[in-house]
C-alpha positions as a Python dict, from the first residue, in 0.01 Angstrom:
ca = {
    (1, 'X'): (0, 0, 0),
    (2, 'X'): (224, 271, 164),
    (3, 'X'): (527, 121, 125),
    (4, 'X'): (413, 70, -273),
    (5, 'X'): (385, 430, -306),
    (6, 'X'): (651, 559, -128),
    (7, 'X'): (864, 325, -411),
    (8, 'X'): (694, 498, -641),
    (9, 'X'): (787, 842, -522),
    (10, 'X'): (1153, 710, -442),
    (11, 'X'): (1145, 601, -822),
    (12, 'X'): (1044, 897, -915),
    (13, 'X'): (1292, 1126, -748),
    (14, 'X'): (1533, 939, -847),
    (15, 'X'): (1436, 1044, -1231),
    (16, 'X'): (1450, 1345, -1178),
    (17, 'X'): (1653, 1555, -1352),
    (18, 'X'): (1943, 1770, -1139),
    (19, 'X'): (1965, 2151, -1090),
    (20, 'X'): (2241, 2095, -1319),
    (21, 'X'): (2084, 1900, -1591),
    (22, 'X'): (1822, 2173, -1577),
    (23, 'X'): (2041, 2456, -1613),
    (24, 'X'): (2179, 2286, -1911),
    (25, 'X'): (1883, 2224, -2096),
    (26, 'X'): (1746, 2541, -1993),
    (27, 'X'): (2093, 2736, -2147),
    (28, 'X'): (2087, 2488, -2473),
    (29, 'X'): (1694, 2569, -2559),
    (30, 'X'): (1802, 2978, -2457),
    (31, 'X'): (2109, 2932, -2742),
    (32, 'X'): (1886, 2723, -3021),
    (33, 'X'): (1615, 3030, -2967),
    (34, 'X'): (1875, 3264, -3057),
    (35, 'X'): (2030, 3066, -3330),
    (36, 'X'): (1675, 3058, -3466),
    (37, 'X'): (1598, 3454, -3438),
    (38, 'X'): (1924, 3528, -3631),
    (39, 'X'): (1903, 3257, -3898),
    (40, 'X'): (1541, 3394, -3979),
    (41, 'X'): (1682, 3773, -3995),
    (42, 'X'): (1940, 3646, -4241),
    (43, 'X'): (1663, 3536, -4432),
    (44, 'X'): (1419, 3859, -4403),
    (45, 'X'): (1774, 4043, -4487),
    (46, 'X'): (1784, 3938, -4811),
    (47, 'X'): (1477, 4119, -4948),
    (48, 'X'): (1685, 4425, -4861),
    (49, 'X'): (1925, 4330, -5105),
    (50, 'X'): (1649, 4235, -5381),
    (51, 'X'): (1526, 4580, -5300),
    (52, 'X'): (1840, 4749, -5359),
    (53, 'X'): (1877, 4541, -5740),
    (54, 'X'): (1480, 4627, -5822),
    (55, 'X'): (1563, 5013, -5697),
    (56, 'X'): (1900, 5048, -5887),
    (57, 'X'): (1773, 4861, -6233),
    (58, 'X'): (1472, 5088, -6214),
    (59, 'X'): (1670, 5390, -6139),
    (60, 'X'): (1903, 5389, -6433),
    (61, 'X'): (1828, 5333, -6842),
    (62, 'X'): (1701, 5047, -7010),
    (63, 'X'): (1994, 4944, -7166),
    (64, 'X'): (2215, 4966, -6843),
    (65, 'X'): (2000, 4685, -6649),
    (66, 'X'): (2195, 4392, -6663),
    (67, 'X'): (2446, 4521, -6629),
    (68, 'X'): (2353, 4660, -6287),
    (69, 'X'): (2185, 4362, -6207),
    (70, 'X'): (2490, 4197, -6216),
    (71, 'X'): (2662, 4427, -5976),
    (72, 'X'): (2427, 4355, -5727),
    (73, 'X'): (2495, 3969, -5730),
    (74, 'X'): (2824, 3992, -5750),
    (75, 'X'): (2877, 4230, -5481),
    (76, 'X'): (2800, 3905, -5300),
    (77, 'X'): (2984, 3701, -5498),
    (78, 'X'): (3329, 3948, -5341),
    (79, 'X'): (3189, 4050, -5016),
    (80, 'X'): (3131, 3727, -4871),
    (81, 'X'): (3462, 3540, -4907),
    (82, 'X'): (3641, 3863, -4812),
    (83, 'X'): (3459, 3939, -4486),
    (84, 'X'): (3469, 3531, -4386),
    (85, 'X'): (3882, 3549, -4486),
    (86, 'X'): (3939, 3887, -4287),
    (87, 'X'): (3634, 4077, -4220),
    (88, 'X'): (3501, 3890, -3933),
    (89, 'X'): (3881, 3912, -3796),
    (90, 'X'): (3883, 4246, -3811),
    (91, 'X'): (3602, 4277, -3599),
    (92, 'X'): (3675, 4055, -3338),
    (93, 'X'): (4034, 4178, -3268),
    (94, 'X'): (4083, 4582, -3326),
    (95, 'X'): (3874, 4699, -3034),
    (96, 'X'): (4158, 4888, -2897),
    (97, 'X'): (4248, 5042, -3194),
    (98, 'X'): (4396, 5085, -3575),
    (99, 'X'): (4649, 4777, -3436),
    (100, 'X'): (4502, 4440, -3364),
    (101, 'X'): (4533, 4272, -3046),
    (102, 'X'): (4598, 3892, -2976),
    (103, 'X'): (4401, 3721, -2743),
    (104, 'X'): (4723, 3611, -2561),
    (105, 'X'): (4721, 3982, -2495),
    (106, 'X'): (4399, 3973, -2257),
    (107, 'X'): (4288, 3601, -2214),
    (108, 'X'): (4475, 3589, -1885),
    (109, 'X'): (4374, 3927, -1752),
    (110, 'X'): (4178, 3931, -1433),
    (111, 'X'): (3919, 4196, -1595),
    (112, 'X'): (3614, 4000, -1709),
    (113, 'X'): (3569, 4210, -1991),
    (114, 'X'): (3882, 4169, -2153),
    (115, 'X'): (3908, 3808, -2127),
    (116, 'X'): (3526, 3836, -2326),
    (117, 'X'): (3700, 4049, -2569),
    (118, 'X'): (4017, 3806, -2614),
    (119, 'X'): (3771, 3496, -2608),
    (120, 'X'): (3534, 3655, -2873),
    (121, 'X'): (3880, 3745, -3059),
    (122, 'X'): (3953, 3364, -3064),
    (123, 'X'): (3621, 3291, -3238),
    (124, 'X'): (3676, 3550, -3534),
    (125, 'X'): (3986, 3362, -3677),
    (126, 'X'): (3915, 3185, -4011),
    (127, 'X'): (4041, 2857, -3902),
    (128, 'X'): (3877, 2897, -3613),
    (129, 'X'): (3665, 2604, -3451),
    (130, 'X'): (3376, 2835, -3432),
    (131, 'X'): (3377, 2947, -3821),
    (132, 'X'): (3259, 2598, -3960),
    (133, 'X'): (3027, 2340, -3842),
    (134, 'X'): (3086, 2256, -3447),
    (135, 'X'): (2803, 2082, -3207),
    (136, 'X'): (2847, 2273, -2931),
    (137, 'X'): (2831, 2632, -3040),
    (138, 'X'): (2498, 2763, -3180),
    (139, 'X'): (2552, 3116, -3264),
    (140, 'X'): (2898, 3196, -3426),
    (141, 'X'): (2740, 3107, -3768),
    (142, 'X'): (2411, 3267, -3750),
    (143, 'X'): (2566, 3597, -3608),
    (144, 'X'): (2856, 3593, -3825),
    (145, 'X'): (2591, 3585, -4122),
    (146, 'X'): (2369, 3856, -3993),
    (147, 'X'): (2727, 4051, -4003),
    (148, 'X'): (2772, 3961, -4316),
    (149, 'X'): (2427, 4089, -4468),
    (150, 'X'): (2524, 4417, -4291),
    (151, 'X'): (2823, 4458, -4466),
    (152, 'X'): (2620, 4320, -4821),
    (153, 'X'): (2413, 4647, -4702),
    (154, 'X'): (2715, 4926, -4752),
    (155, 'X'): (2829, 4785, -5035),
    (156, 'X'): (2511, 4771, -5187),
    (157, 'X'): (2477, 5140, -5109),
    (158, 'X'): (2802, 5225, -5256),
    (159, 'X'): (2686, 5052, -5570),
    (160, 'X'): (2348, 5268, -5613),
    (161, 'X'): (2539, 5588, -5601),
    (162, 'X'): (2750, 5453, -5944),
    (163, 'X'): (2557, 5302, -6181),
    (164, 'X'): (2574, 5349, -6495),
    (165, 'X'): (2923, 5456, -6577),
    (166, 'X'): (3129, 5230, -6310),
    (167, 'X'): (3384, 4959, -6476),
    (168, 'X'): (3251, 4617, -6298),
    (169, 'X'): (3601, 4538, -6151),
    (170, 'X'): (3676, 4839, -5995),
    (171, 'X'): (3312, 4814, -5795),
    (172, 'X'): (3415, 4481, -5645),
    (173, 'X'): (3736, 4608, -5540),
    (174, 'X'): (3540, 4880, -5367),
    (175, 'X'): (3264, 4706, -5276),
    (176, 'X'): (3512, 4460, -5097),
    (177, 'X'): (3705, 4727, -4923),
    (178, 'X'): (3393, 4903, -4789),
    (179, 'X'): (3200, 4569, -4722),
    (180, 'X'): (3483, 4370, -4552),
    (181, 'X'): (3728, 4644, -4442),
    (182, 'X'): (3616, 4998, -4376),
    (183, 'X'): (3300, 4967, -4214),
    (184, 'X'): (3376, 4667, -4018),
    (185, 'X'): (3646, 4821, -3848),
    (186, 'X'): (3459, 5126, -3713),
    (187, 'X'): (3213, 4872, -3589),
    (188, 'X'): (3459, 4706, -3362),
    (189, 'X'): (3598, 5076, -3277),
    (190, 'X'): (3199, 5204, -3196),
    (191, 'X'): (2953, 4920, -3225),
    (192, 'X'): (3090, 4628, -3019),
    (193, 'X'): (3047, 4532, -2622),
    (194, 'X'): (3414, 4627, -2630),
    (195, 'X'): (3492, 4868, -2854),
    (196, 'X'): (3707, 5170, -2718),
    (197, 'X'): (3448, 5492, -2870),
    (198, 'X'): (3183, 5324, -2644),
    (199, 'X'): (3394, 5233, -2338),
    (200, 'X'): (3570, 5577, -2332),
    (201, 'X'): (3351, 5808, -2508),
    (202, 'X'): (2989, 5692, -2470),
    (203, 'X'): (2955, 5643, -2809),
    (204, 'X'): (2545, 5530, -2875),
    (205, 'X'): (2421, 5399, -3155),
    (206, 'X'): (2223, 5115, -3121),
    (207, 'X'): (2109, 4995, -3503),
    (208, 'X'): (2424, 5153, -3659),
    (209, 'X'): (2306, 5510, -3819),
    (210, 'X'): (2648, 5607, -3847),
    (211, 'X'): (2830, 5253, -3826),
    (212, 'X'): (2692, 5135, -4138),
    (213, 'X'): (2507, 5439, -4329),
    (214, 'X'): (2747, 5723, -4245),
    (215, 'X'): (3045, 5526, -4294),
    (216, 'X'): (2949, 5418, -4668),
    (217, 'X'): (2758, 5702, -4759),
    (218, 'X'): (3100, 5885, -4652),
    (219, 'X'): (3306, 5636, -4854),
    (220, 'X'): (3014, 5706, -5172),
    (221, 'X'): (3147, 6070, -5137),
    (222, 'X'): (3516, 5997, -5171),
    (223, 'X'): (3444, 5750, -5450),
    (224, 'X'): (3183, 5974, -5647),
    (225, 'X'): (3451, 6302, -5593),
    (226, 'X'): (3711, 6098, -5830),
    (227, 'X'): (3497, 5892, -6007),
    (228, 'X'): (3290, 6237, -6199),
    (229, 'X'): (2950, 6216, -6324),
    (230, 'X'): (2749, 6049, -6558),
    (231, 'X'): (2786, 6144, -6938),
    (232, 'X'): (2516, 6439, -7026),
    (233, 'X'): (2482, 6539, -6647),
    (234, 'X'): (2532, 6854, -6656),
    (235, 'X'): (2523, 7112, -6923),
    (236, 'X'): (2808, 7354, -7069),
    (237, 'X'): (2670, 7607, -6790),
    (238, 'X'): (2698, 7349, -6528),
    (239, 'X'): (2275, 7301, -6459),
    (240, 'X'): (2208, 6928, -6345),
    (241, 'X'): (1959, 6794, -6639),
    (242, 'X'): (1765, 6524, -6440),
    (243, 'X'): (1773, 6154, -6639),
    (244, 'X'): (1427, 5989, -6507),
    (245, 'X'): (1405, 5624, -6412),
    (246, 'X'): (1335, 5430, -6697),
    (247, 'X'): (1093, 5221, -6450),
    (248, 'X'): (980, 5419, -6143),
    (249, 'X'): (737, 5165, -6057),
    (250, 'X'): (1028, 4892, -6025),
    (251, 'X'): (1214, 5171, -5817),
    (252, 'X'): (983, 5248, -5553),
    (253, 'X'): (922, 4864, -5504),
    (254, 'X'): (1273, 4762, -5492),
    (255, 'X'): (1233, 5077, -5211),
    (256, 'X'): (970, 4882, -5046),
    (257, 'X'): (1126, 4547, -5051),
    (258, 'X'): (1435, 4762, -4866),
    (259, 'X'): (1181, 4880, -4605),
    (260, 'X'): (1029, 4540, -4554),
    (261, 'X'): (1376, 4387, -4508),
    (262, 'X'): (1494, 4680, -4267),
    (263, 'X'): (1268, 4552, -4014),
    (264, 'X'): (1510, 4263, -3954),
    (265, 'X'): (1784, 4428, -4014),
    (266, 'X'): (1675, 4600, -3682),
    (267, 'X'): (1598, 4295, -3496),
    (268, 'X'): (1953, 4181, -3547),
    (269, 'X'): (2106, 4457, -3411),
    (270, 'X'): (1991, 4351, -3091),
    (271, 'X'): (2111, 4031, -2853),
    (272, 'X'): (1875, 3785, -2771),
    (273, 'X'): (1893, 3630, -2454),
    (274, 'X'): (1561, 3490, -2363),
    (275, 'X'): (1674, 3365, -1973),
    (276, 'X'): (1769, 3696, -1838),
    (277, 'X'): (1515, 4035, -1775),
    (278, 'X'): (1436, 4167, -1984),
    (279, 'X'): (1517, 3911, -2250),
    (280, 'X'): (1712, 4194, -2507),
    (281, 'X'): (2034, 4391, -2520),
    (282, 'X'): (2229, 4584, -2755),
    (283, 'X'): (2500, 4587, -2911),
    (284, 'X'): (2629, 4751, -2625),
    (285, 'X'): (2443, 4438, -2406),
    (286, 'X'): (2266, 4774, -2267),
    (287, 'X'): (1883, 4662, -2189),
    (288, 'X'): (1622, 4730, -2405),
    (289, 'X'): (1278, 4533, -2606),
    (290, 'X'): (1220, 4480, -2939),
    (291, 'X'): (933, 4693, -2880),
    (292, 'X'): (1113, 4966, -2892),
    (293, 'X'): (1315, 4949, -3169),
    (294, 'X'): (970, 4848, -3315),
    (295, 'X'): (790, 5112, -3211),
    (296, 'X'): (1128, 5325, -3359),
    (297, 'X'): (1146, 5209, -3685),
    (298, 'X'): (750, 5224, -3793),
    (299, 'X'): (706, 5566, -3693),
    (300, 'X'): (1033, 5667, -3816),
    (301, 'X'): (914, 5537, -4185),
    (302, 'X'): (598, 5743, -4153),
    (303, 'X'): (754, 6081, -4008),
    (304, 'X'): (1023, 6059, -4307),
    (305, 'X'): (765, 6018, -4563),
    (306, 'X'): (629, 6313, -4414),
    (307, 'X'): (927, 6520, -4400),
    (308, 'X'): (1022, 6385, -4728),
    (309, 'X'): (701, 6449, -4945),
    (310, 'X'): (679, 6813, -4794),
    (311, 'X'): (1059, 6928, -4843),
    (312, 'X'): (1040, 6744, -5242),
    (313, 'X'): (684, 6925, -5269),
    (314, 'X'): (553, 6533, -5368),
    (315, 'X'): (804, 6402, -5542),
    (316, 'X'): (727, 6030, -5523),
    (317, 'X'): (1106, 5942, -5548),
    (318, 'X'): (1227, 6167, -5228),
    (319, 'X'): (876, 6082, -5112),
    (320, 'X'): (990, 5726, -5040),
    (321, 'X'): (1377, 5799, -4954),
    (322, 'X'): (1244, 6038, -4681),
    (323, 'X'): (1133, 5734, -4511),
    (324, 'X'): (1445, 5529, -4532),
    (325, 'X'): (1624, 5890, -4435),
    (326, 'X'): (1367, 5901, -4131),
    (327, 'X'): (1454, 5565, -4033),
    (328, 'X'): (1894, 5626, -4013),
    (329, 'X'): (1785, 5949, -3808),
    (330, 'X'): (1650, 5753, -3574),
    (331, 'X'): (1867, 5450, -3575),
    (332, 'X'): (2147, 5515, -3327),
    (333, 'X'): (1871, 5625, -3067),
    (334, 'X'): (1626, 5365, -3148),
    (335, 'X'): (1599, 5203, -2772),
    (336, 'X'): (1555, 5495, -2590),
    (337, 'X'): (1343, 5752, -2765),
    (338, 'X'): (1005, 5789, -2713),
    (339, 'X'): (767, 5768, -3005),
    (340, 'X'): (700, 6177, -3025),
    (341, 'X'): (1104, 6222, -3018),
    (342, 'X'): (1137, 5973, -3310),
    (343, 'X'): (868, 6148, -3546),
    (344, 'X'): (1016, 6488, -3485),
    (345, 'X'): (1387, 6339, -3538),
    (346, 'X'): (1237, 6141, -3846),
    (347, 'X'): (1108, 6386, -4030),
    (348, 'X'): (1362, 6626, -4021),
    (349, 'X'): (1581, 6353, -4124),
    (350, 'X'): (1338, 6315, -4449),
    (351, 'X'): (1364, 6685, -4540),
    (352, 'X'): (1760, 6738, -4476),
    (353, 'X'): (1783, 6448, -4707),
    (354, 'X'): (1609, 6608, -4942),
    (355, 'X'): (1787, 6932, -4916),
    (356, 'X'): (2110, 6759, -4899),
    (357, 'X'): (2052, 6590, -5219),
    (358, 'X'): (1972, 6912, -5416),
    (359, 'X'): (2288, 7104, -5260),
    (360, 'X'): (2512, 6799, -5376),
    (361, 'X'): (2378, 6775, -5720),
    (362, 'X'): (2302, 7101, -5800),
    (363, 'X'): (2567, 7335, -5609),
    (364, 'X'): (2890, 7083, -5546),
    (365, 'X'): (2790, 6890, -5892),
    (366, 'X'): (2863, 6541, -5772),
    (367, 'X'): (2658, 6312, -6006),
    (368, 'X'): (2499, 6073, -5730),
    (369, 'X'): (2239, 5856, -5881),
    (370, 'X'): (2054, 5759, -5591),
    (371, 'X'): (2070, 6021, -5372),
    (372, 'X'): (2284, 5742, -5170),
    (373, 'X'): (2498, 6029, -5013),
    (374, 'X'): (2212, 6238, -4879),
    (375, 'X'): (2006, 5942, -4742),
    (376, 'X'): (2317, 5722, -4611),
    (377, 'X'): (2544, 5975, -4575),
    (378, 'X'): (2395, 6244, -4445),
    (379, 'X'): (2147, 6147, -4213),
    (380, 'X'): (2409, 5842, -4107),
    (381, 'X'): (2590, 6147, -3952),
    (382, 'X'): (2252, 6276, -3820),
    (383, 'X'): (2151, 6003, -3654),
    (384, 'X'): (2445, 5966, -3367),
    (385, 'X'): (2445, 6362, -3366),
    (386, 'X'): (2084, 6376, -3231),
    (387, 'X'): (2161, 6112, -2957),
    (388, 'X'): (2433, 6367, -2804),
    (389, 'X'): (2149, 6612, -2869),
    (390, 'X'): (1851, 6465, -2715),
    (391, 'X'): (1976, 6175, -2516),
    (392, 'X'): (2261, 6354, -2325),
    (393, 'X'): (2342, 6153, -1999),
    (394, 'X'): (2203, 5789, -2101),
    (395, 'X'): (2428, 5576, -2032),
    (396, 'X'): (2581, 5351, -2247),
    (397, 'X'): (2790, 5018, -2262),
    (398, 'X'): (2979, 4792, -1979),
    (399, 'X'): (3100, 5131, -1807),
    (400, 'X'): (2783, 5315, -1809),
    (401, 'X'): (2939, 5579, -1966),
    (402, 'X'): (2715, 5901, -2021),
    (403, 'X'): (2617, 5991, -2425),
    (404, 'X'): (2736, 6341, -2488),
    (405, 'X'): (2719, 6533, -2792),
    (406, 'X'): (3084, 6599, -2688),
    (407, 'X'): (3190, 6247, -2638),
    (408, 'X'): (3335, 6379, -2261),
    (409, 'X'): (3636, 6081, -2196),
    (410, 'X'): (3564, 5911, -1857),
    (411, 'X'): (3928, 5783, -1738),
    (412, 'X'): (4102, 5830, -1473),
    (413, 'X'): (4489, 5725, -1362),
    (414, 'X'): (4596, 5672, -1076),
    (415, 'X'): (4945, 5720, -952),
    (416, 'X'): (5036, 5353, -1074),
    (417, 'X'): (4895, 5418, -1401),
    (418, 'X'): (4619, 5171, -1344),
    (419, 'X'): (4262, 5245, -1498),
    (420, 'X'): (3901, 5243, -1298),
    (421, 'X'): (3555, 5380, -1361),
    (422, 'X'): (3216, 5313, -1263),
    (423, 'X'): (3027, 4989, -1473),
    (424, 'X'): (2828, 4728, -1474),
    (425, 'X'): (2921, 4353, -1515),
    (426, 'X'): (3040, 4255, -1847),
    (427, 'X'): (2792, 4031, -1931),
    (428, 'X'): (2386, 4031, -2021),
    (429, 'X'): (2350, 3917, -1618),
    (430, 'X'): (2028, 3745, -1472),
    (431, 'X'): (1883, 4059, -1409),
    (432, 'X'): (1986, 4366, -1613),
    (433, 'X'): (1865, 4592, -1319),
    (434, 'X'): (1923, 5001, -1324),
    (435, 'X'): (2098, 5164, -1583),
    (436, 'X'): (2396, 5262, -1354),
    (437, 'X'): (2584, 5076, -1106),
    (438, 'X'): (2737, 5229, -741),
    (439, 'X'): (2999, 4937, -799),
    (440, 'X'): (3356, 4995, -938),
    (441, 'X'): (3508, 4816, -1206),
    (442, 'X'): (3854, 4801, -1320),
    (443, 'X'): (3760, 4887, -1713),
    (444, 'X'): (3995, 4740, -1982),
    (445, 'X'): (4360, 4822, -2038),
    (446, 'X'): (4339, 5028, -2362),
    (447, 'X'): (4625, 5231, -2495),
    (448, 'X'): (4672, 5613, -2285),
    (449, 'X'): (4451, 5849, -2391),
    (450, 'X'): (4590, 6190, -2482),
    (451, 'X'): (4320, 6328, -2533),
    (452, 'X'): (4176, 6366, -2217),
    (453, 'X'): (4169, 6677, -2023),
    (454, 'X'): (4389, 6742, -1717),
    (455, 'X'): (4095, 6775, -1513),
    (456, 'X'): (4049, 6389, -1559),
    (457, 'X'): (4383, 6313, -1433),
    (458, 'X'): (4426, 6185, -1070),
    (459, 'X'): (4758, 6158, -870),
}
């Protein structure tokens, strides 16, 4: 009878799977997890962009619907060839700069964090392995797509701001250049793991306030300056006459859908990895929950209403684009304010946008439809602004370098001409641990900075 059941153990050890094996399975259900999270944000995504049809058709007159319908679904129609082609590129591989970098550049390097960046480069390549279907990578297509739905976002922005007096092609050659060009390259400058603003400068913005709304409420601006306003705007004397929504119902839905959708629009802003503490990074792979960007965004929507009805004196219209203006305000410090902070940032965010809008219709006489400039725009600008305001000192990115309204540089040469400063590891590790590191790390060889004081200089 003993020997029988020490077989039976013997058999059963011998089953058993290997440290190995269970590391494996471990990583593979970590990376199908993620490729779940971001497949399902995709999908919540696109109510922002049924929003932002239902907002703009209700917006303008009856008989300029369709036609702004159609904008809307072609904008993806142009976008998303454009940013697959060169978009994603662009992302991957100008880190450093306005020039691109090979991965042959880095890929040797014995910095950790520039063979990431010269790997991730690798991936971003339209012919890529990574950018069709391939077994053994879960992610590259889910988190290209949630890239993609971002950069549907600012052109869809851009397109509010014109209706009703925009020729169709010229949009989509916009709406391309913003969507797969502009903004995508100040995200790999300021909202990558490796992009220089962040690495140098301390540049924080966690759910792109400025990346995405600044950036194409900035571009609006340009476009709306040459573009001129709508027939009838304004009057011999220069007075604004207002042209009400033909549907205001249909406009503060489609404002609703765009609130629904901006909760995962949020939650894929962050990086999942569900083996390591606490389970959540940033963009930056900086630690944080998605109860905190939770608790950001829901009481960001109610402070901007609040801000928003007050400064418009009720005006259901700003009522409602206070709260997405509440929400940018608070976007680049979303995983690190406190609740209290976020209301007070919020709802000055909803009145300034408010206030902007009158000043740019009213006093500079730029005919923006929306308001796209003042909510985007505006409080886009806002939103990193308050960071070097309020959140001075936190840390931010693989270096640990401090957020500053100032954006203080943080290298240092040596007498060889080599480059160190104090980080973390490059990587989400097993244990995210403190905020700053006693370790030092040689940082990433980026071009010479000239604009760094003398005091930072070391011989």
């Amino acid at each position: 009878m003993v020997v029988s059941m020490l077989s039976g153990v013997s058999a059963l050890l011998a089953q058993a799977p290997t440290t190995q094996e269970l590391a494996d399975k471990l990583a593979l259900d970590s990376q199908i997890l993620s490729e779940q999270f971001y497949y399902y944000t995709v999908v919540i995504m696109w109510l922002i962009h049924v929003g932002f049809m239902s907002y703009e058709a209700g917006a303008g007159r009856r008989k300029n619907v369709m036609a702004t319908a159609m904008k809307n679904i072609l904008t993806i129609a142009v976008v998303t060839p454009t940013f697959y082609y060169f978009g994603w590129w662009i992302y991957g591989c100008f880190n450093t700069g306005i020039i691109p970098f090979k991965p042959s550049d880095f890929v040797n390097s014995v910095h950790a964090s520039e063979v990431a960046m010269a790997n991730f480069c690798s991936t971003t390549y339209p012919w890529a392995a990574n950018l069709g279907p391939n077994l053994n990578d879960h992610i590259s297509g889910v988190f290209w797509a949630a890239f993609l739905l971002f950069s549907w976002t600012t052109a869809s922005i851009l397109s509010g701001a014109l209706i009703e007096r925009v020729r169709l092609s010229a949009y989509l050659v916009l709406g391309s250049i913003l969507g797969s060009v502009i903004w995508i390259l100040d995200a790999s400058w300021g909202w990558s793991a490796y992009g220089f603003l962040n690495m140098r400068y301390g540049f924080h913005d966690s759910i792109a306030g400025l990346v995405v709304h600044g950036v194409a409420g900035a571009f609006t601006l340009g476009v709306l300056l040459n573009l001129g306003p709508r027939i009838g705007k304004y009057t011999r004397d220069g007075l604004a006459r207002t042209f009400r929504p033909h549907n205001l119902h249909l406009t503060l839905m489609g404002l609703m859908l765009i609130f629904t959708g901006f909760y995962a629009f949020y939650a894929a802003c962050l990086v999942i990895q569900s083996t390591t503490l606490p389970g959540w990074g940033t963009i930056y792979l900086n630690p944080t929950t998605l109860s905190s960007i939770t608790f950001s965004i829901t009481i960001g929507f109610a402070a901007g209403f609040t801000g928003g009805y007050f400064a418009s004196r009720g005006d259901p219209f700003w009522t409602l684009s206070g709260g997405l203006a509440g929400v940018i305000s608070v976007s680049a410090g979303a995983d690190i304010y406190a609740p209290t902070m976020v209301y007070l940032i919020a709802m000055f965010g909803g009145a300034l946008a408010v206030y902007a809008g009158g000043f740019i219709e009213n006093k500079l006489r730029i005919d923006d439809a929306v308001g796209a400039v003042a909510v985007h725009g505006v409080c886009g600008f806002w939103s990193p602004l308050a960071v070097g305001l309020f959140a001075a000192g936190y840390p931010t990115g693989l270096n640990n370098v401090p957020s500053s309204l100032t954006g203080a540089c943080r290298r240092r040469w040596s007498s060889k001409g080599s480059t160190t400063l104090s980080s973390r590891p490059t990587s989400i590790p097993s244990s995210l641990g403190p905020r700053r590191s006693s370790s030092s790390r040689t940082a990433p060889r980026f071009p010479p900075l000239r604009s760094c004081s003398r005091a930072t200089v070391t011989s």
